[in-house]
C-alpha positions, 0 to 999 in steps of 0.5 A, spaced: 105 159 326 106 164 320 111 166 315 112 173 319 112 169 326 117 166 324 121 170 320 121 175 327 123 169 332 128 166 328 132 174 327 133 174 334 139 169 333 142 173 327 149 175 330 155 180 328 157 186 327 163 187 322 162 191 316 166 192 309 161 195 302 154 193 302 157 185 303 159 186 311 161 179 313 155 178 316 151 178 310 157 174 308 156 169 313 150 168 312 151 166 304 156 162 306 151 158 311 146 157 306 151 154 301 153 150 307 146 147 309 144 147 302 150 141 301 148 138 308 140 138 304 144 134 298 148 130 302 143 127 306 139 125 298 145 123 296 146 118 302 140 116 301 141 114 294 147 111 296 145 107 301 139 105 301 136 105 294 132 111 294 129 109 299 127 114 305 125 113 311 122 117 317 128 118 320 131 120 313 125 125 312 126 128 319 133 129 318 132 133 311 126 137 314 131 139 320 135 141 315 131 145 310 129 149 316 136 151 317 136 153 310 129 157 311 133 160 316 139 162 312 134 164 307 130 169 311 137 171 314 140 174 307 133 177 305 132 180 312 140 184 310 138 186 304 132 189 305 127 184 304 124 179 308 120 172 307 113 174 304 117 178 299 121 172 297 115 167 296 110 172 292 116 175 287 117 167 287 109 165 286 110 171 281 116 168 276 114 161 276 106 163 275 109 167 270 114 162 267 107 157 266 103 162 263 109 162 257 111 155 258 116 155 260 117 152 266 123 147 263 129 150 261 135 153 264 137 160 265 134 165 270 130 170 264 126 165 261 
């Protein structure tokens, strides 16, 4: 499967319809889903820190992969509503971090580095 294979199936299972301004609350859910599977993500690690040492395990890895691809759905939801899609999101990616490299600037904080 492709990143655009993807992108398309899983657009087939956005819903609603409610506008207000360029944030309708369509795209508002979907931010606020990708804030909830990206704390289902955390807390996955942070039972695994607890509870068993930082030691994962297979099931604990099934369970983080499911979960990333809830986020991945999230993540293509938003870009699809603001006019991008997935391919646009990893190359501007590729292209910020190869740039940060490239300047040593991988380390540090702040979005401009």
């Amino acid at each position: 499967m492709t990143i655009d294979d993807y992108s398309r199936q899983a657009l087939r299972t956005l819903l609603g319809e409610h506008a207000y301004g360029e944030v309708d609350a369509k795209l508002m859910a979907q931010v606020l889903g990708l804030g909830g599977e990206s704390g289902e993500v955390l807390e996955k690690f942070k039972k695994i820190l607890r509870d068993k040492q930082g030691r994962i395990s297979d099931s604990d890895r099934t369970a983080i992969v499911k979960e990333l691809g809830d986020v991945l759905w999230y993540v293509n939801a938003i870009a699809h509503l603001v006019g991008s899609d997935l391919e646009e999101v990893a190359r501007l990616n590729n292209e910020k971090l190869a740039s940060r490299q490239r300047r040593d600037q991988l380390q540090g904080s702040g979005d401009n580095r």
